[in-house]
C-alpha positions in Angstrom: 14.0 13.2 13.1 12.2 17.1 13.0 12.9 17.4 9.1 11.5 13.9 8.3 8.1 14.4 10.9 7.8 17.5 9.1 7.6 16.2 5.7 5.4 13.3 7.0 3.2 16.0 8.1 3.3 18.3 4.9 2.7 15.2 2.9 0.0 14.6 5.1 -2.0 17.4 4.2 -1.1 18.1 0.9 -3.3 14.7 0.2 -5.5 15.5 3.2 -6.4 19.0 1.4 -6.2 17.7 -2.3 -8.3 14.4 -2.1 -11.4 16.5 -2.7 -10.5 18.0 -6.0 -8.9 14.4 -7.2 -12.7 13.5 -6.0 -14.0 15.7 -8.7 -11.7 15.2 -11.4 -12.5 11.5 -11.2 -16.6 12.4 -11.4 -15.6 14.7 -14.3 -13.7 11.7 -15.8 -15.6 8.9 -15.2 -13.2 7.3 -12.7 -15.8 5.3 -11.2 -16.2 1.8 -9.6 -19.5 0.1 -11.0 -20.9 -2.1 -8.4 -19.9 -5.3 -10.0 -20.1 -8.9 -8.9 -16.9 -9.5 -7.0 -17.2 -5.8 -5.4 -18.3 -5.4 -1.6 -19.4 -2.0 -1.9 -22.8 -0.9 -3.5 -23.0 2.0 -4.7 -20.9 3.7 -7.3 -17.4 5.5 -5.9 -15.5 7.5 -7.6 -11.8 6.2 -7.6 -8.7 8.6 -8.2 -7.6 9.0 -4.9 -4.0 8.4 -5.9 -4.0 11.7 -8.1 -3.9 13.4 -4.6 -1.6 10.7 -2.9 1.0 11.5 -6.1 0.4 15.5 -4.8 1.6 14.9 -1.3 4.5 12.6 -2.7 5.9 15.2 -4.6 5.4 18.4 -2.9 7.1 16.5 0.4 9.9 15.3 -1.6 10.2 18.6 -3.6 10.4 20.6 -0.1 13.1 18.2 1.2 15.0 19.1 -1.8 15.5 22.6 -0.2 16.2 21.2 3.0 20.2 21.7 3.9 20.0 18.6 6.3 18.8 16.1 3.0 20.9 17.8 0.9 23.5 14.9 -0.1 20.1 12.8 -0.7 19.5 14.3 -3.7 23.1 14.3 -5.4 22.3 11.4 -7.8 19.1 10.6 -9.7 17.4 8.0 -7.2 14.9 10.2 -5.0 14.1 11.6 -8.3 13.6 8.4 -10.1 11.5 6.9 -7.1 9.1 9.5 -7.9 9.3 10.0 -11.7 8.5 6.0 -11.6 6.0 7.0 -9.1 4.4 9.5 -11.8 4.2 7.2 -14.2 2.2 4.4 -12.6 0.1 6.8 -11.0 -1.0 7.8 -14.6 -1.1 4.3 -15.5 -3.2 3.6 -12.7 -5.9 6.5 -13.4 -6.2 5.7 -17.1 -6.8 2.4 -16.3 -9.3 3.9 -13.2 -11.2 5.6 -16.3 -11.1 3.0 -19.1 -10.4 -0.1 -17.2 -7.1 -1.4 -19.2 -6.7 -5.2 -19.8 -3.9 -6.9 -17.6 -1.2 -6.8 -20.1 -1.2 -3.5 -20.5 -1.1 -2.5 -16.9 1.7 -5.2 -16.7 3.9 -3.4 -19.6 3.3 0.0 -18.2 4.3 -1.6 -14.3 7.5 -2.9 -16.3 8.6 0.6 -17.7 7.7 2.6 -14.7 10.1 0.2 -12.5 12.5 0.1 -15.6 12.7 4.0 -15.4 13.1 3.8 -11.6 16.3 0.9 -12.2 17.7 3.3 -15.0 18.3 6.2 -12.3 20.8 3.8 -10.2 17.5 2.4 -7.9 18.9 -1.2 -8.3 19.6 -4.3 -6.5 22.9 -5.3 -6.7 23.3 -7.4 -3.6 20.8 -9.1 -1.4 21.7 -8.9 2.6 22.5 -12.6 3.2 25.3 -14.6 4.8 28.2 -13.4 2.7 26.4 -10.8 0.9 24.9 -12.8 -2.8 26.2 -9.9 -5.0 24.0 -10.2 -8.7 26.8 -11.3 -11.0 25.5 -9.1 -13.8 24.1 -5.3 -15.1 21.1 -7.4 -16.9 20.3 -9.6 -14.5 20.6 -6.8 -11.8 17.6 -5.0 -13.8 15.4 -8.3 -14.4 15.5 -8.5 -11.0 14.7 -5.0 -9.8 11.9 -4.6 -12.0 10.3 -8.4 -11.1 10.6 -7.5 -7.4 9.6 -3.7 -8.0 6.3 -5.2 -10.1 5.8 -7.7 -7.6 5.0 -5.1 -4.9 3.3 -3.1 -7.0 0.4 -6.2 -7.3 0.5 -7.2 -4.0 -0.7 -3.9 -2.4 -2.8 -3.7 -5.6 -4.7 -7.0 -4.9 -4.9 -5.9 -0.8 -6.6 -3.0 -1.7 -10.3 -4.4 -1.3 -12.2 -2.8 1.3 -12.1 0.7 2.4 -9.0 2.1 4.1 -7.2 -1.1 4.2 -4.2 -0.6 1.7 -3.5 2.7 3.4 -4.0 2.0 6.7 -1.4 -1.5 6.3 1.3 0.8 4.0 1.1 3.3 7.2 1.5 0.8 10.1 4.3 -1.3 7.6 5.6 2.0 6.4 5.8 3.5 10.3 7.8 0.3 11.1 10.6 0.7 7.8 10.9 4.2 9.1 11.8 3.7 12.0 14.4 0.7 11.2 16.1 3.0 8.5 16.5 6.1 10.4 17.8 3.5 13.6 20.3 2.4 10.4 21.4 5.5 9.4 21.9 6.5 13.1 24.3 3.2 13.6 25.8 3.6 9.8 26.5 7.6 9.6 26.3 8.6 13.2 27.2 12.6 11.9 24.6 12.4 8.9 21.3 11.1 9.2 20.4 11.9 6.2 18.2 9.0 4.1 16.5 8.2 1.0 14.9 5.3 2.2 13.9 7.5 5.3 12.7 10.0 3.7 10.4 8.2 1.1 9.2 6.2 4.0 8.1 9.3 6.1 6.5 10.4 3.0 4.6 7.5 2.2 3.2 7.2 5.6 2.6 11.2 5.1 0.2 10.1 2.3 -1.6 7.6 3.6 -2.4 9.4 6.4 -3.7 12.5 4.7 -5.8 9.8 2.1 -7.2 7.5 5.4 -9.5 10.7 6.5 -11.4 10.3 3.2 -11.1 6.7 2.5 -12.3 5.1 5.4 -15.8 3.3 6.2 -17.5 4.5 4.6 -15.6 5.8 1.8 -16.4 8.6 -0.3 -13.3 8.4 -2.4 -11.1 4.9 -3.7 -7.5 5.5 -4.2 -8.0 3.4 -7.1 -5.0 1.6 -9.1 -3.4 4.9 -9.2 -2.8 4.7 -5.4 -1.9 1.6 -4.7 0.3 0.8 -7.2 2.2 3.6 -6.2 2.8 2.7 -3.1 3.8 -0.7 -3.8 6.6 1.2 -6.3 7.7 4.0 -3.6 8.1 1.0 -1.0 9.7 -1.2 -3.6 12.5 1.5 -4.4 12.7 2.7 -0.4 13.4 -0.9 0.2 16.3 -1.4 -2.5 18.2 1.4 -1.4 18.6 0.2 1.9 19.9 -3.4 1.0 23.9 -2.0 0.0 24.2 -0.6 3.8 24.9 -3.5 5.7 28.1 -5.0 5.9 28.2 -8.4 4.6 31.1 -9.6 7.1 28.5 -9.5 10.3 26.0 -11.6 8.1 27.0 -14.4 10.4 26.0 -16.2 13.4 23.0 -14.3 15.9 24.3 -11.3 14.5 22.7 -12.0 11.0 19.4 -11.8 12.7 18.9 -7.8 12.8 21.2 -7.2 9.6 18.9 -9.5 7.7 16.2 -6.4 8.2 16.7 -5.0 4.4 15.5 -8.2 3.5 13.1 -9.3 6.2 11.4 -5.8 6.7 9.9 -5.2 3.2 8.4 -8.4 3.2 7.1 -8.2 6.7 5.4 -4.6 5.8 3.4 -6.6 2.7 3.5 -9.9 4.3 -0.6 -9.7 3.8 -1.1 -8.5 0.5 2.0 -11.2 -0.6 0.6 -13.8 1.2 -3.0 -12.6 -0.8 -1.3 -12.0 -3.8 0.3 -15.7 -3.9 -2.8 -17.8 -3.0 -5.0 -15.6 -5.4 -2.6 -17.3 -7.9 -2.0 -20.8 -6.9 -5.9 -20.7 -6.5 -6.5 -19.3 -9.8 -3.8 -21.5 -11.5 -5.3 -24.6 -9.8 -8.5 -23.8 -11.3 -7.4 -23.0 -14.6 -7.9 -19.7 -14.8 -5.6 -16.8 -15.6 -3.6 -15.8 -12.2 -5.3 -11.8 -13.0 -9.2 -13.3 -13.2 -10.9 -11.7 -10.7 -13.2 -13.7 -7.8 -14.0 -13.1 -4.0 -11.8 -15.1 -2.1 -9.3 -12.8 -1.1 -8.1 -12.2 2.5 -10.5 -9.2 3.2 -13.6 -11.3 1.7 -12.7 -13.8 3.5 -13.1 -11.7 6.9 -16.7 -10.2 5.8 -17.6 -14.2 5.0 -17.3 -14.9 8.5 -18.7 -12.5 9.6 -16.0 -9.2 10.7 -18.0 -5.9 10.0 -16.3 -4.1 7.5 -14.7 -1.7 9.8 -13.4 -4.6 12.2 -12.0 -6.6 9.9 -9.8 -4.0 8.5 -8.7 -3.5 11.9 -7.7 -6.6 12.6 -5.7 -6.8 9.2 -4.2 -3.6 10.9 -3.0 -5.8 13.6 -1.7 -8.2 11.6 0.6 -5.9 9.7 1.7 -4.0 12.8 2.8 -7.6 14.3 5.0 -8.5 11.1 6.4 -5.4 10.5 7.5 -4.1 14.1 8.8 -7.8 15.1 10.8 -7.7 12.3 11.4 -3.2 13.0 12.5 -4.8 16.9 15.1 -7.0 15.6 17.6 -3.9 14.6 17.1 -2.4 18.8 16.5 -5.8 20.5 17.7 -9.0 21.2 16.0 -11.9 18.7 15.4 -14.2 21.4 13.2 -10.8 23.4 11.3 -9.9 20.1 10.7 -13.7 19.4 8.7 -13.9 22.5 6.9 -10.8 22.6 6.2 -11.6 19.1 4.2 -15.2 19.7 2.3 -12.9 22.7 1.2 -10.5 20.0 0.2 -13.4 17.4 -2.1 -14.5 20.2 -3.9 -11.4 20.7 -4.0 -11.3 17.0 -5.4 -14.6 16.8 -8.0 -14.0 19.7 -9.1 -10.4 18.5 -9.5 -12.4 15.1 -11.7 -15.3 16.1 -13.2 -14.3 19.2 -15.5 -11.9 18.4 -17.4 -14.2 15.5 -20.5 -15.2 17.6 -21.5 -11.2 17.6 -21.2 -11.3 14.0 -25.2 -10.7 13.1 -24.4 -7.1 15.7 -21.3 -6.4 13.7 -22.8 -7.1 10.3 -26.2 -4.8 11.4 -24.1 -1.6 12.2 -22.3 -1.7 8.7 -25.6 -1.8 7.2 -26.8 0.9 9.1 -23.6 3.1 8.1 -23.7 2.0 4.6 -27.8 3.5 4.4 -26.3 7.2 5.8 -26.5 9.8 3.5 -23.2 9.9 2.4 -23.5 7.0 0.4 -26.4 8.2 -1.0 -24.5 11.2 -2.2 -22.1 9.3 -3.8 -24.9 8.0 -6.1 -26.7 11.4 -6.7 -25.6 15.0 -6.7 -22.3 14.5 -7.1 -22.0 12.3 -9.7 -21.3 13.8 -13.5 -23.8 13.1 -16.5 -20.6 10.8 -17.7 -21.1 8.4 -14.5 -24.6 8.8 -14.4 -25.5 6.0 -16.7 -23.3 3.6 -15.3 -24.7 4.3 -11.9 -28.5 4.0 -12.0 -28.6 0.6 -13.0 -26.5 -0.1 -9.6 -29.2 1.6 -7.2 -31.6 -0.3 -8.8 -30.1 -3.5 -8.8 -29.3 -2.8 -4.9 -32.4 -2.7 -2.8 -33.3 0.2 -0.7 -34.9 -2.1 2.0 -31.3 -4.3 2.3 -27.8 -1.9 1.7 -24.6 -3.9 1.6 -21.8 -2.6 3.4 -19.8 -0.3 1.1 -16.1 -1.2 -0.2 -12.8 -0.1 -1.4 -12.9 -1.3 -5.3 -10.4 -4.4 -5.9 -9.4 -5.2 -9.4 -8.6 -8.1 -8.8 
């Protein structure tokens, strides 16, 4: 457990400490949100956060390299392809941070970044159900890594709408899949405890942590597409190489109920951006628009609509994500019928901390304007922004009246 706090904690700064130069190489290259219809924040932010997530990713995972205790971790290519497919959405993600790519680009770059990934042995060939559904072919075993890999790539891509809310949910999900694969590990090689999936996880939550300083209300830094699609990819790949290590033969009965947790647990940890993700396209569908066209009904708008603060309704999505993910964490230590009721008691603190508080919401609303006036923003729109960003940005402050600020957001593309 040392060796994996201890990268979580190198990871953590090596983002912590880099996030201010990715800050000015996304001035320098015009990374930078525009204030646009759909957006909750108002003022121009520069978005290329991810450049210093991707940092802390690989130093972390670099350093374990030379760590005897991870050694047999790194005898095939999969930690390596984890992050080389990491690398290569993160670029994907800052060029389309600096020129804005159309979606079927982004899509054919998500493709080969989680084709690369499948190519280095980071594939599903069995799901953990009753009897173990083994994929009956090589072809169809890579269709399906790469749909699920892309899949989680756009969900925490289409979460990431106010400030701190992807990385905050990917570090209370992620702390959860930590914990259930190093309790895994434990139970599968007692005399070795050494893990991909752990390790990737303590990484990621590393990361996140080190970006949340910068990136929270108000932000001063996005982590753009080149963040959170990483994310979704390095939980993706921690998640499929935990689905060969449970034994198909207990798969039956109660005792199906914690092995299910390769399956249940990655969905649990993204169980809010999926469940954005899929009525963002039903809604779309249904109105005859493409599933990517943008509009602000997501989850998080949904929250500032009636009436959350900005910083309280990304809490409360907090609390949402740390009820799926440990409930379903619980189920590998405890037994289901235990975790099912402590489970309803949290969903109804959940529900109360999410409805209760609406009749304060003109108090709520009136601090995140005051925040959103400090001069931090204000910097954002000034001094620090290049002569490249300048252009885009003045028409913004204008448009935005100095009497009545908006609350400032995380970009979402979509």
């Amino acid at each position: 457990m040392r060796v994996y706090l201890l990268l979580m904690l190198v990871a953590a700064a090596v983002t912590f400490v880099t996030t201010p130069a990715a800050r000015w190489i996304a001035l320098r290259t015009g990374a930078i949100s525009a204030v646009r219809k759909r957006d909750v924040h108002s003022v121009p932010t520069p978005r290329a956060g991810g450049l210093a997530m991707m940092t802390g990713l690989v130093v972390a995972v670099l350093l374990g390299s030379r760590m005897p205790f991870l050694e047999g971790v790194f005898d095939g290519p999969q930690a390596f392809g984890i992050v080389g497919g990491a690398l290569i959405v993160c670029l994907l993600g800052w060029a389309d941070d600096i020129w804005d790519l159309d979606w079927l680009t982004k899509l054919a770059g998500q493709i080969l970044a989680a084709g690369f990934m499948a190519l280095q042995q980071v594939q599903l060939f069995t799901f953990p159900t009753p009897g173990g559904l083994t994929i009956p072919s090589s072809r169809l075993s890579l269709l399906v890594t790469v749909l699920v890999v892309v899949v989680a790539m756009n969900a925490v891509n289409f979460v990431d709408g106010l400030d701190g809310l992807a990385a905050g949910i990917i570090a209370i999900g992620g702390t959860a899949f930590f914990l259930y694969t190093y309790r895994l590990t434990a139970e599968d090689t007692p005399e070795n405890y050494a893990s991909l999936a752990t390790l990737m996880m303590a990484v990621l939550v590393g990361v996140c942590l080190g970006f949340l300083p910068h990136n929270f209300f108000p932000s001063r830094l996005f982590m753009g597409d080149s963040g959170s699609m990483m994310l979704g990819l390095v939980m993706a790949g921690a998640a499929i190489t935990v689905t060969g290590k449970v034994d198909p033969e207990v798969m039956t009965g109660v005792a199906a109920i914690p092995a299910l947790g390769p399956l249940l647990l990655p969905v649990a940890v993204i169980m809010l951006p999926l469940t954005d993700m899929v009525m963002a396209v039903v809604r779309r569908l249904a109105a005859g628009k493409s599933p990517m066209a943008p509009d602000r009904l997501h989850l998080h708008h949904r929250m500032l609509a009636v009436g959350h603060s900005h910083r309280r309704a990304v809490l409360i999505l907090y609390v949402w994500t740390a009820v799926f993910a440990f409930s379903a964490a619980a189920l590998v230590e405890w037994n289901w019928r235990i975790v099912l009721a402590c489970s309803a008691v949290a969903v109804v603190v959940a529900v109360v901390v999410t409805m209760g508080p609406l009749r304060n919401r003109g108090r709520f609303l009136d601090d995140d304007v005051a925040l959103a006036g400090t001069d931090r923003a204000a910097d954002a729109v000034t001094g620090a922004l290049p002569q490249a960003g300048a252009a885009a940005a003045r028409p913004a402050v204008v448009a935005t009246p100095a009497a009545a600020p908006t609350p400032r957001s995380e970009e979402s593309n979509v």
